[in-house]
Each structure stands twice: as structure tokens, then as C-alpha cells.
Biopython code that builds the backbone (N, CA, C, O; Angstrom):
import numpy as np
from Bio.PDB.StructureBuilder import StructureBuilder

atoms = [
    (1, "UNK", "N", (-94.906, -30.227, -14.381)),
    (1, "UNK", "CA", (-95.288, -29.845, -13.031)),
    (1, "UNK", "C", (-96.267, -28.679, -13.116)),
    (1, "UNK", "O", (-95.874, -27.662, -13.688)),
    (2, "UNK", "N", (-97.469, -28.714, -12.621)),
    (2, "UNK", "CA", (-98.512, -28.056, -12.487)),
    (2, "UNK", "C", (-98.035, -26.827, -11.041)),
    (2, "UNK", "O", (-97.856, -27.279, -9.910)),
    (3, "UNK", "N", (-97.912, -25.541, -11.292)),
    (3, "UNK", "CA", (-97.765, -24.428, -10.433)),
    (3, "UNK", "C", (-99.482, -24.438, -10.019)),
    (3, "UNK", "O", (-100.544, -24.638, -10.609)),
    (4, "UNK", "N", (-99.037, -24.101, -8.674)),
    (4, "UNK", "CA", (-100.037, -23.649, -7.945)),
    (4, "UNK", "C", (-100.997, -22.354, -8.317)),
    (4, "UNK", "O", (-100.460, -21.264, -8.513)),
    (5, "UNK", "N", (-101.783, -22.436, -8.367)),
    (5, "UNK", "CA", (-102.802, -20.848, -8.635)),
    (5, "UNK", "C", (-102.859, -20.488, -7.206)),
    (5, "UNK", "O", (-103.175, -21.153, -6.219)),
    (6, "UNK", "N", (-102.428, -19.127, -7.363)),
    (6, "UNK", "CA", (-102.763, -17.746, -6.076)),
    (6, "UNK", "C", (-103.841, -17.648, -5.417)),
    (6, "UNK", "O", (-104.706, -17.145, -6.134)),
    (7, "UNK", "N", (-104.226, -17.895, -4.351)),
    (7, "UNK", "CA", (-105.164, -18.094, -3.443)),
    (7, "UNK", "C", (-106.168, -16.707, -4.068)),
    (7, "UNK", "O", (-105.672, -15.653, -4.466)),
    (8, "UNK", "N", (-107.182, -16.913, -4.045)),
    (8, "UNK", "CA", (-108.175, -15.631, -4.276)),
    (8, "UNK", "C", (-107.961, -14.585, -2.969)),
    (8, "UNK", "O", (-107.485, -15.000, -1.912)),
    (9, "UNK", "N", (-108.276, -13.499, -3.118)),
    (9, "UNK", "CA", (-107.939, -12.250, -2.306)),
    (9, "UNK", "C", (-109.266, -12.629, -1.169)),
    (9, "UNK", "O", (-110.351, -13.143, -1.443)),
    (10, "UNK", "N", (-108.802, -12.223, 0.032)),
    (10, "UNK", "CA", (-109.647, -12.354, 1.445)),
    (10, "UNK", "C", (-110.759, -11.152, 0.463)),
    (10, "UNK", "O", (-110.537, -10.281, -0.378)),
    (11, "UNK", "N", (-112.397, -11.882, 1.354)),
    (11, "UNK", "CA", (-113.417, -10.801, 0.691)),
    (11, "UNK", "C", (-114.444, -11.137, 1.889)),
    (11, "UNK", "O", (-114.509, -12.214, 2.482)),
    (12, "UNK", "N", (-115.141, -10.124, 2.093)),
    (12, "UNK", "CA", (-115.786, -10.172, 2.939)),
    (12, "UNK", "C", (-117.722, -9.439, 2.429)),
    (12, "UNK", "O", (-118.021, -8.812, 1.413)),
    (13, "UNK", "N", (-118.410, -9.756, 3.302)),
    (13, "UNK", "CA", (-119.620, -8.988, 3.135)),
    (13, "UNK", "C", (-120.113, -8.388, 4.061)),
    (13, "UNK", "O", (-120.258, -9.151, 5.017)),
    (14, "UNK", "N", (-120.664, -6.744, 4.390)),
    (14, "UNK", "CA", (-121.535, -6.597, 5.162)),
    (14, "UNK", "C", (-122.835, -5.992, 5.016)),
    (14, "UNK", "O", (-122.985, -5.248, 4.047)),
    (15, "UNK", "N", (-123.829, -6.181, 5.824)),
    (15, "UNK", "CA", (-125.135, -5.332, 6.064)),
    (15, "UNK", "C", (-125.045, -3.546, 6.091)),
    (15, "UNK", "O", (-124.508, -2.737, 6.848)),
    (16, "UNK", "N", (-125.538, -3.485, 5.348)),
    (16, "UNK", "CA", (-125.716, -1.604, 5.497)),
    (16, "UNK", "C", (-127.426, -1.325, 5.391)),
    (16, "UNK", "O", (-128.357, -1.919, 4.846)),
    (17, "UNK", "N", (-127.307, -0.261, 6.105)),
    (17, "UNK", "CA", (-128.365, 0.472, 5.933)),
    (17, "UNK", "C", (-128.564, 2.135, 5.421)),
    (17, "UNK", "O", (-128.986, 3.047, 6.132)),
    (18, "UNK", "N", (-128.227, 2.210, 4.296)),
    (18, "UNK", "CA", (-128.309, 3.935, 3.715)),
    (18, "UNK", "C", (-129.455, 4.250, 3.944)),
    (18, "UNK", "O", (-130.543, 3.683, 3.845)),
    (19, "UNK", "N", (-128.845, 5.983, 4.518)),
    (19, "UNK", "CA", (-129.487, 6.974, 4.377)),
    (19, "UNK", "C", (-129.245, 8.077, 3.175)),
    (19, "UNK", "O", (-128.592, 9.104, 3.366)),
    (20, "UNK", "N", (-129.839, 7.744, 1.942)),
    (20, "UNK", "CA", (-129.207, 8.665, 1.158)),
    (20, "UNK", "C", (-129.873, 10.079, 1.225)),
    (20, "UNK", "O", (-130.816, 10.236, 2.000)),
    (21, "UNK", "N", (-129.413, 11.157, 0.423)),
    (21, "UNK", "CA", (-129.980, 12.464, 0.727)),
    (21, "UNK", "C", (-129.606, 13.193, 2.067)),
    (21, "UNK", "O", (-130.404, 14.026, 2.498)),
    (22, "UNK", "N", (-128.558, 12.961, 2.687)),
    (22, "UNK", "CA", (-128.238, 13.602, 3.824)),
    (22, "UNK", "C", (-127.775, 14.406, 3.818)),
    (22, "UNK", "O", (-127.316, 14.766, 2.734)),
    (23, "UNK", "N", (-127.561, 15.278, 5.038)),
    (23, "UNK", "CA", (-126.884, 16.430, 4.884)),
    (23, "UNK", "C", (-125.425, 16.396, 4.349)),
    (23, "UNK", "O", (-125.015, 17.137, 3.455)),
    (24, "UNK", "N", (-124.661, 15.423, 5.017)),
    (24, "UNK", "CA", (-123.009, 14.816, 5.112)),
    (24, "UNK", "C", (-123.330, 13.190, 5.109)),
    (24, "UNK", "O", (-124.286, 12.424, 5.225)),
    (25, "UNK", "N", (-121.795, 13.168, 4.885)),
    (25, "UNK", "CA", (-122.005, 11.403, 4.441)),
    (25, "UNK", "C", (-121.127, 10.955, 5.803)),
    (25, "UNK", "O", (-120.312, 11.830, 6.097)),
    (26, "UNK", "N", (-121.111, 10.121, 6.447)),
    (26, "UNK", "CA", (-121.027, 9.827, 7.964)),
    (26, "UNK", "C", (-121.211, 8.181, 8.293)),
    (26, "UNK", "O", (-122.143, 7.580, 7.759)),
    (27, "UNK", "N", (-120.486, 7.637, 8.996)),
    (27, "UNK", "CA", (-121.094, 6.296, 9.760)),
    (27, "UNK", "C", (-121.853, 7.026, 10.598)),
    (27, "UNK", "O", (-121.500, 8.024, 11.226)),
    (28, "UNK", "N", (-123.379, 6.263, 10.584)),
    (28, "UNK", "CA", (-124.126, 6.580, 12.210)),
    (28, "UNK", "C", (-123.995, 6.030, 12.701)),
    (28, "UNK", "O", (-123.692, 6.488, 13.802)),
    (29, "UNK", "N", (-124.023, 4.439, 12.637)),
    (29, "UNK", "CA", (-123.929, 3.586, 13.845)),
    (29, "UNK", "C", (-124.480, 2.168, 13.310)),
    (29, "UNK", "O", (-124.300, 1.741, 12.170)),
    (30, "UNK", "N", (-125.209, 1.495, 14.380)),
    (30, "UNK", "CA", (-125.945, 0.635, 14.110)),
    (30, "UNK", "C", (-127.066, 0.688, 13.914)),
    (30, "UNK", "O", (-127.735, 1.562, 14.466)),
    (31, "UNK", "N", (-127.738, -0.400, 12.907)),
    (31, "UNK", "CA", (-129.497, -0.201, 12.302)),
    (31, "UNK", "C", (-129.777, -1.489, 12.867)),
    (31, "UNK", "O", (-129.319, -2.270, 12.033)),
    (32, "UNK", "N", (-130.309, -2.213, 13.885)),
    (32, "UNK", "CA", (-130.482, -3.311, 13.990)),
    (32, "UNK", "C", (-129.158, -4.278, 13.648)),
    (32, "UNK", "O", (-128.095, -4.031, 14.218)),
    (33, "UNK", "N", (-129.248, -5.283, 12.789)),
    (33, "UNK", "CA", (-127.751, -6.171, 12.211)),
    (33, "UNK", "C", (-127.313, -4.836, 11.255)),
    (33, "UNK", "O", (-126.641, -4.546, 12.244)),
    (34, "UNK", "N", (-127.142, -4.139, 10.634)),
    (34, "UNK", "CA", (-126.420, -3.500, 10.142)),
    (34, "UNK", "C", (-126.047, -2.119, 10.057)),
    (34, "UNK", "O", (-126.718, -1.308, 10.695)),
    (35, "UNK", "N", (-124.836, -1.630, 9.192)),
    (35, "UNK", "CA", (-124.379, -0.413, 9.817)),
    (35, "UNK", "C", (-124.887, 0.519, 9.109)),
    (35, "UNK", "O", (-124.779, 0.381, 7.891)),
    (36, "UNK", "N", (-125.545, 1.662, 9.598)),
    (36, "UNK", "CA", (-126.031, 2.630, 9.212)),
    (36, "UNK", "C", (-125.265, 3.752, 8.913)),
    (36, "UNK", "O", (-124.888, 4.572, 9.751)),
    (37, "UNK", "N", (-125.000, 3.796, 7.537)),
    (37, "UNK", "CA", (-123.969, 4.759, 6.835)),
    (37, "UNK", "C", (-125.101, 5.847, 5.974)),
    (37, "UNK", "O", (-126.062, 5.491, 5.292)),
    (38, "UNK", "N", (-124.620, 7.315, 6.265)),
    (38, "UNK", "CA", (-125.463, 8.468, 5.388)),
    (38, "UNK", "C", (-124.833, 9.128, 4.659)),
    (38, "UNK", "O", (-123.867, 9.842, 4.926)),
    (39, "UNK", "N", (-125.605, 8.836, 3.143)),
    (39, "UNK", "CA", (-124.273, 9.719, 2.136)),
    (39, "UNK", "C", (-125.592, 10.784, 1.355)),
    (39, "UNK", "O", (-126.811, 10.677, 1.223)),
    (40, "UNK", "N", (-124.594, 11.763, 0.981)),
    (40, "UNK", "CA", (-125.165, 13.135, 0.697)),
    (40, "UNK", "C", (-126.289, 12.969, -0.539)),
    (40, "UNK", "O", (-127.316, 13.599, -0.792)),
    (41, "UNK", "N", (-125.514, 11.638, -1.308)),
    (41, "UNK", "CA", (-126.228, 11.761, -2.952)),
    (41, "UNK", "C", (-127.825, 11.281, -2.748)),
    (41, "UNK", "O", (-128.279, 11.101, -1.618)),
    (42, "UNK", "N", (-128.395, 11.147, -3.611)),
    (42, "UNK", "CA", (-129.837, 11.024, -3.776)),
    (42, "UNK", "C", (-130.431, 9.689, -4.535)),
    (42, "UNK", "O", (-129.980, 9.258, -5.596)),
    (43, "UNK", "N", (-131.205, 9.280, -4.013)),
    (43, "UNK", "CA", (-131.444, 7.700, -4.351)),
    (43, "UNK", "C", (-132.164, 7.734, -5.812)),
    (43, "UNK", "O", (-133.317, 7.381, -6.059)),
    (44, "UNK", "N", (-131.328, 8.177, -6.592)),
    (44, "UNK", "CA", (-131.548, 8.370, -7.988)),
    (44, "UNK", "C", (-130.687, 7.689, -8.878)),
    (44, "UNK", "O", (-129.571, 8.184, -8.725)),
    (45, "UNK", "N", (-130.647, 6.638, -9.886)),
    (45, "UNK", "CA", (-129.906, 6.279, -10.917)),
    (45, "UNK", "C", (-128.610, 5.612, -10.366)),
    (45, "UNK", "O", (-127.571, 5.371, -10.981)),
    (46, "UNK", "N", (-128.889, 5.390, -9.173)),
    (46, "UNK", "CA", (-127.495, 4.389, -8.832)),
    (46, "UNK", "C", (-126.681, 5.457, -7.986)),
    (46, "UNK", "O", (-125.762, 5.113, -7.243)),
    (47, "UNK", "N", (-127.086, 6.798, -8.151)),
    (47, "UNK", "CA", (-126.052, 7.636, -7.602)),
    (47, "UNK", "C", (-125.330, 7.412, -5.718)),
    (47, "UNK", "O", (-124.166, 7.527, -5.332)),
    (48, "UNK", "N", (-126.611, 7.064, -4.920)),
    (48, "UNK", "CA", (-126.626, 6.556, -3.672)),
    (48, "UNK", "C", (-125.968, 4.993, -3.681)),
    (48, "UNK", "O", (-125.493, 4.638, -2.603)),
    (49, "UNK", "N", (-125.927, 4.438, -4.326)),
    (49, "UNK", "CA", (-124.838, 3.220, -4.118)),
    (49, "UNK", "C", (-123.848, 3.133, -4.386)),
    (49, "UNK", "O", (-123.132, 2.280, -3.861)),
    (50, "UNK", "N", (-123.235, 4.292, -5.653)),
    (50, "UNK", "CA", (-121.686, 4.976, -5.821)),
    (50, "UNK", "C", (-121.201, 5.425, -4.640)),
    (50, "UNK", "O", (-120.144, 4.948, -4.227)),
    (51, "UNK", "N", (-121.808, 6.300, -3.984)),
    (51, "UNK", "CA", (-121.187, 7.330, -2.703)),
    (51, "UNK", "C", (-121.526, 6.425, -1.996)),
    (51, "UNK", "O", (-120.598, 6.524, -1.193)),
    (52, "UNK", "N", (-122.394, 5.202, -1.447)),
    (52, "UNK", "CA", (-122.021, 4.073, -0.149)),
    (52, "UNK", "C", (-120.407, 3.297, -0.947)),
    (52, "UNK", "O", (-119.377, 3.391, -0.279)),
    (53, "UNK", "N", (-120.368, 2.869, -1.781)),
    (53, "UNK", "CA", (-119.432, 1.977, -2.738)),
    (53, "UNK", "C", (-117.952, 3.005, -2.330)),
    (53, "UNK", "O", (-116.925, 2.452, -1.936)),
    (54, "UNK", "N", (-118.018, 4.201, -2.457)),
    (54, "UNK", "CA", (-116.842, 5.423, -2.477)),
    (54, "UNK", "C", (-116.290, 5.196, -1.346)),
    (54, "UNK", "O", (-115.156, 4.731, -1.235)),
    (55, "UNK", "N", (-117.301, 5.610, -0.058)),
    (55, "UNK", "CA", (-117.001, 5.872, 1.477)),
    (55, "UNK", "C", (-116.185, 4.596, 2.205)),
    (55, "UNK", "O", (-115.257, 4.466, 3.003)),
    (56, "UNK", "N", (-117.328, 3.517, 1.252)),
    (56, "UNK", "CA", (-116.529, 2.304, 2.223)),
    (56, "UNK", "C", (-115.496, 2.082, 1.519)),
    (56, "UNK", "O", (-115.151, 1.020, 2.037)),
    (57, "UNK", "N", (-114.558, 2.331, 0.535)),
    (57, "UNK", "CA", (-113.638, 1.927, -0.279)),
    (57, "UNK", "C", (-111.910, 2.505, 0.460)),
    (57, "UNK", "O", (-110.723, 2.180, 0.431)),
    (58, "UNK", "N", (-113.156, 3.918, 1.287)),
    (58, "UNK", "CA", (-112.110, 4.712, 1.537)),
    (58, "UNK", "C", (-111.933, 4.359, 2.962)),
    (58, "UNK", "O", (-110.865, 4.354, 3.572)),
    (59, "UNK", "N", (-113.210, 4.037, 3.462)),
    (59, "UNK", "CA", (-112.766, 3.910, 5.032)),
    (59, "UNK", "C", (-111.987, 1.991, 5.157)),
    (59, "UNK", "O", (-111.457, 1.393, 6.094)),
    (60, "UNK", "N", (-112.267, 1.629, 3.845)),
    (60, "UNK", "CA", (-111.127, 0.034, 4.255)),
    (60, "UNK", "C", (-109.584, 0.489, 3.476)),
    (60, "UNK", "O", (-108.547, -0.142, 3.272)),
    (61, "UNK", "N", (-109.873, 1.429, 3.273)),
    (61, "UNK", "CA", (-108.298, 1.686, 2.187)),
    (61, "UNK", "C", (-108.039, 0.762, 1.181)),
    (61, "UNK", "O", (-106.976, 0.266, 0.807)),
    (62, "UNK", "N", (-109.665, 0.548, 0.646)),
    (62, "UNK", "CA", (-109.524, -0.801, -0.752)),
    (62, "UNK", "C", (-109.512, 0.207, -2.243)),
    (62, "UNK", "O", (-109.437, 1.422, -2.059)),
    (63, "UNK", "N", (-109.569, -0.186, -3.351)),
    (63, "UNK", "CA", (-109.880, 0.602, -4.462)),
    (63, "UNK", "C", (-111.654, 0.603, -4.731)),
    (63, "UNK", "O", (-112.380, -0.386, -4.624)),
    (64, "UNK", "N", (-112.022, 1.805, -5.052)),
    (64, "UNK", "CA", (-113.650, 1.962, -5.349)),
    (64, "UNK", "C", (-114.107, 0.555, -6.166)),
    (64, "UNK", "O", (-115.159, -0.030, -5.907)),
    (65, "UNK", "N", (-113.189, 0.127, -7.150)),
    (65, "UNK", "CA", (-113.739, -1.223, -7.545)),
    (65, "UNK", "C", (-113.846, -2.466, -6.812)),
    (65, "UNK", "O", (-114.376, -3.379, -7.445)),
    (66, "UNK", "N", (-113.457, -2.733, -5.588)),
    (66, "UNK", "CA", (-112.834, -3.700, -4.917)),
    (66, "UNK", "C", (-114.444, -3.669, -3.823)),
    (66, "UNK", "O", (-114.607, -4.472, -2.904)),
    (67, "UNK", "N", (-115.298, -2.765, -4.134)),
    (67, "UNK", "CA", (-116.366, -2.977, -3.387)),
    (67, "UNK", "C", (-117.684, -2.859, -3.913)),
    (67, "UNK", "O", (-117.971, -1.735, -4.324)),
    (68, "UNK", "N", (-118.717, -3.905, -4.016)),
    (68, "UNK", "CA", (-119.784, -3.850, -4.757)),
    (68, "UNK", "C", (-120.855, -3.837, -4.379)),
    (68, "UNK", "O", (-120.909, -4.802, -3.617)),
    (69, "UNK", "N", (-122.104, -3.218, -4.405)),
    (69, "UNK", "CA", (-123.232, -3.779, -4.140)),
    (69, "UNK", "C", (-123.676, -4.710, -4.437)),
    (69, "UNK", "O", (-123.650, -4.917, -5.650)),
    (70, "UNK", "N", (-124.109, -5.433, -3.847)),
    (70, "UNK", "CA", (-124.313, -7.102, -4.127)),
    (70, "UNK", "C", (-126.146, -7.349, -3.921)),
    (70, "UNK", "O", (-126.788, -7.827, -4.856)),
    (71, "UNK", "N", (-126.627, -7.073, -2.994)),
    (71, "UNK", "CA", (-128.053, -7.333, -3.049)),
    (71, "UNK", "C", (-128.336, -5.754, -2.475)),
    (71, "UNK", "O", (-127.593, -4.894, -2.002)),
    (72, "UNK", "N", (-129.649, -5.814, -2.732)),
    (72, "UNK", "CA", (-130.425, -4.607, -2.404)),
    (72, "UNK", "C", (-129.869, -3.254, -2.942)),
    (72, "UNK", "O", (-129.522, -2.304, -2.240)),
    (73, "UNK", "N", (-129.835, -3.330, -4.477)),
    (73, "UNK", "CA", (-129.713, -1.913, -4.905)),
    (73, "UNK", "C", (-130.521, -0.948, -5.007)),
    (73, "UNK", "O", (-130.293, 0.241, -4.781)),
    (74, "UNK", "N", (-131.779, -1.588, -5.456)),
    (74, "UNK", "CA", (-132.598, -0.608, -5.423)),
    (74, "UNK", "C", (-133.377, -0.180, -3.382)),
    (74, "UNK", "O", (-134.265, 0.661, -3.246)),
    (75, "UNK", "N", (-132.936, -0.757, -2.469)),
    (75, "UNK", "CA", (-133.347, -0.696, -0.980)),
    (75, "UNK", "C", (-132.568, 0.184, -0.692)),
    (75, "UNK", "O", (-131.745, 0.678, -1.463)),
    (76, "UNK", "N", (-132.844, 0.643, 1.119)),
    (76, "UNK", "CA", (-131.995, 0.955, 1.942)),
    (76, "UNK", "C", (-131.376, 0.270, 2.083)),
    (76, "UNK", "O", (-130.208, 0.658, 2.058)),
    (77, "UNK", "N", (-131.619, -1.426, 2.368)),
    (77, "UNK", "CA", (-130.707, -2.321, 2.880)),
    (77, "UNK", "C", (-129.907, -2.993, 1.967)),
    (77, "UNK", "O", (-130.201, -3.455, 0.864)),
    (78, "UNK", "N", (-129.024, -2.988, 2.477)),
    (78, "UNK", "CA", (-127.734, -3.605, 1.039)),
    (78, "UNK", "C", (-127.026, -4.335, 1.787)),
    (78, "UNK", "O", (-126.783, -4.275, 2.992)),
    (79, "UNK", "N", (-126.639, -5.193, 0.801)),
    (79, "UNK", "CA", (-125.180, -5.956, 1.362)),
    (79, "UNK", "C", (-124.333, -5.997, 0.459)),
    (79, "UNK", "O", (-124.577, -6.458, -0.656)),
    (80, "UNK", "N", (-122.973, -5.414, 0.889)),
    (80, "UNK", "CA", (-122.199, -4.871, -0.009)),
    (80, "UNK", "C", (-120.803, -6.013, 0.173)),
    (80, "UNK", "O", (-120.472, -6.522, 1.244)),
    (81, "UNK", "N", (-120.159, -6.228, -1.088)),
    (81, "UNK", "CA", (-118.755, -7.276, -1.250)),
    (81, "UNK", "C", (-117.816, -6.067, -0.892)),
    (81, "UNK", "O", (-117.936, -4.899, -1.263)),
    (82, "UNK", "N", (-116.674, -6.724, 0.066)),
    (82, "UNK", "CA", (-115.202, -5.999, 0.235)),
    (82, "UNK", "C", (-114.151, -6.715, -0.055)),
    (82, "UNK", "O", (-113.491, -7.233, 0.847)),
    (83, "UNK", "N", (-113.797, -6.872, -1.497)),
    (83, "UNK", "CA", (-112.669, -7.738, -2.115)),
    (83, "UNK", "C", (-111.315, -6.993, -1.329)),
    (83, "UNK", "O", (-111.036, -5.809, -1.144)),
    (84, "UNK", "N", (-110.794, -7.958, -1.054)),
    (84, "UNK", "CA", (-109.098, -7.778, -0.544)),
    (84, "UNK", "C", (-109.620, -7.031, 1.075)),
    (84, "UNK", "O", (-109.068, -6.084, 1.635)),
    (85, "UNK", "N", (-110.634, -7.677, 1.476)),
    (85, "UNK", "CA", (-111.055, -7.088, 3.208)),
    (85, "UNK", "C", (-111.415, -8.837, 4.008)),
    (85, "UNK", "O", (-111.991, -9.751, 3.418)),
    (86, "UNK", "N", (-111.080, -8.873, 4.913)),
    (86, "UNK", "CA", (-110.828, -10.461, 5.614)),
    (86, "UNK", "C", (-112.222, -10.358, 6.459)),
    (86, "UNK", "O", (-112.303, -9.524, 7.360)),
    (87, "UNK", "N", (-113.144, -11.083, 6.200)),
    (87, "UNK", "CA", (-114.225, -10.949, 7.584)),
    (87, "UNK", "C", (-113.758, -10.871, 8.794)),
    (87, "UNK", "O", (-114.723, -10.626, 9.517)),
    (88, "UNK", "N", (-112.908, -10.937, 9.345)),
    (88, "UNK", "CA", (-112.256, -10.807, 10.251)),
    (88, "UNK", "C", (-112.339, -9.284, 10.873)),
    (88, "UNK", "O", (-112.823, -8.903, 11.939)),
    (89, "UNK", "N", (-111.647, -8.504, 9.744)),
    (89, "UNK", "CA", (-112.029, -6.956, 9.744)),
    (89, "UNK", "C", (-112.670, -6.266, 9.697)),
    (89, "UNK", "O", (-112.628, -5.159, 10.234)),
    (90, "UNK", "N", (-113.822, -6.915, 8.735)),
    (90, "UNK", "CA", (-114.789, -6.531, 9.079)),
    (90, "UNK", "C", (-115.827, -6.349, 10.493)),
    (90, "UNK", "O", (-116.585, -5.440, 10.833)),
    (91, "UNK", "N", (-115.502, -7.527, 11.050)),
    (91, "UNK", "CA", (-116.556, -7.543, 12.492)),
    (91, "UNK", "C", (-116.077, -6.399, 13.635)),
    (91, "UNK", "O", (-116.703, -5.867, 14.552)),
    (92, "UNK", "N", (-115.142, -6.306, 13.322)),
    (92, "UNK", "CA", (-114.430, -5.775, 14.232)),
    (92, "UNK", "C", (-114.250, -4.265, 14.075)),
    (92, "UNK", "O", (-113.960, -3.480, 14.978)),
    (93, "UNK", "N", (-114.495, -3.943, 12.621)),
    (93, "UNK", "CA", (-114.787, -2.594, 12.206)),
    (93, "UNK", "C", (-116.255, -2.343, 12.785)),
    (93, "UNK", "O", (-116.509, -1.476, 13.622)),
    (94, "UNK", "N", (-117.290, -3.315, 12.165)),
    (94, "UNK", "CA", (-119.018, -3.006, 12.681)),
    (94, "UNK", "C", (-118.964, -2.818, 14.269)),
    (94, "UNK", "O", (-119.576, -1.991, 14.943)),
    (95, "UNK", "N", (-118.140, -3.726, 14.651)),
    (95, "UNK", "CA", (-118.194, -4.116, 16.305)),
    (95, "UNK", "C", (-117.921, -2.373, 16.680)),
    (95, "UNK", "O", (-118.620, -1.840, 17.542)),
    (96, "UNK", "N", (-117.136, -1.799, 16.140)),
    (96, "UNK", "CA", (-117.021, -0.424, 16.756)),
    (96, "UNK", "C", (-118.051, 0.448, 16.585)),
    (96, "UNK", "O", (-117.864, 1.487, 17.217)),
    (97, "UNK", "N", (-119.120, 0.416, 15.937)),
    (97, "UNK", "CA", (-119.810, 0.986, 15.639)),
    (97, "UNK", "C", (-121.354, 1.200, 16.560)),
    (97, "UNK", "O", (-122.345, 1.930, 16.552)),
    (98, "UNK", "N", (-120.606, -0.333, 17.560)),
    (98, "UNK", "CA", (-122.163, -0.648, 18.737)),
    (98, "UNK", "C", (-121.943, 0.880, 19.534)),
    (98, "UNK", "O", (-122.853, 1.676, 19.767)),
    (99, "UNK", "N", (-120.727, 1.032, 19.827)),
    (99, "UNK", "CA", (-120.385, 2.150, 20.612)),
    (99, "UNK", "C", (-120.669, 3.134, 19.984)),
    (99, "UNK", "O", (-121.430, 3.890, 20.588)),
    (100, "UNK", "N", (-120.394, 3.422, 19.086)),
    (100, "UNK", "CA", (-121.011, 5.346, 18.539)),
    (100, "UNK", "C", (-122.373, 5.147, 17.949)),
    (100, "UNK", "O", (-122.867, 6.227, 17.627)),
    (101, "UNK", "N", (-123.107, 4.158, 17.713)),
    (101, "UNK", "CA", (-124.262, 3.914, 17.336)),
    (101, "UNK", "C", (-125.346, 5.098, 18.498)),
    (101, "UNK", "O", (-126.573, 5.113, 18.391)),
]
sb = StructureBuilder()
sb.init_structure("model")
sb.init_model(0)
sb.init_chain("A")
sb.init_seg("    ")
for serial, (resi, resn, name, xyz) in enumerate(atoms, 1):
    if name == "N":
        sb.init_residue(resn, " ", resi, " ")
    sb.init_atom(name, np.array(xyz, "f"), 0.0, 1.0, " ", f" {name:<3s}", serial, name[0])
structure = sb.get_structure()
């Protein structure tokens, strides 16, 4: 009898738009389709996609590995993976963001 394999973990993707080099690292809001997050580090050597990778790890309560940059590393615009985050939660996290945008 063949056991079932464990469903893969809910994962989701979203649009960002960094501002790196900021004063504080912060959600701003919305950038057009995506969310405009500003982190302190400097768009040097990867350092600005660690501190986007950090913030969102912390604001889904996932582990720093559980979130990746996926396209646009070297851009502002990225779209970043949220392993063990349900698209579901996601929209609904961005969706809050029309308002403080």
C-alpha cells in the first residue's frame, strides 16, 4: 500500500515595489498593482532584498527562509514567494494597504 505524500505547504506570490535607502523600513502603501514597502538597506549586493525578504517574513509570521525573491532582483519591482502563506492572505493583507496607501 502506497501512503499518501503531504500536500505541499499553501504559497503564495506578491508584487512589491522597494524603496531601498530609506530613512525606516515601513509599508507605504500601494504602487500601482503592487505594494510599496521601504527598507533602510541600500541597493547594494543583495543587501535591499534581504531587508524586503526580513520585513515580509516578519509581517506574515513565516521564517526568513520561507520567503524569496523570485523575479526582479536586481529592480525595484519584485515579486516575491511566501511559502506556508495561502493567496488568500495575501489579497487581503495588500487589500489593506488601498487604505493607508
Amino acid at each position: 500500500m502506497t501512503r499518501n505524500p503531504r500536500p505541499p505547504p499553501a504559497s503564495a506570490t506578491v508584487d512589491i515595489w522597494v524603496q531601498p535607502g530609506a530613512s525606516r523600513q515601513r509599508i507605504v502603501g500601494l504602487h500601482g498593482d503592487a505594494v510599496k514597502i521601504a527598507v533602510a538597506a541600500p541597493p547594494e549586493k543583495g543587501a535591499a532584498n534581504r531587508a524586503l525578504e526580513k520585513l515580509l517574513a516578519e509581517e506574515f509570521g513565516i521564517a526568513a527562509a520561507a520567503v524569496a525573491v523570485i523575479a526582479g532582483g536586481g529592480s525595484r519591482r519584485k515579486r516575491v514567494s511566501l511559502e506556508g502563506v495561502s493567496p488568500d492572505r495575501v489579497r487581503d493583507w495588500a487589500a489593506r494597504w488601498k487604505i493607508k496607501g
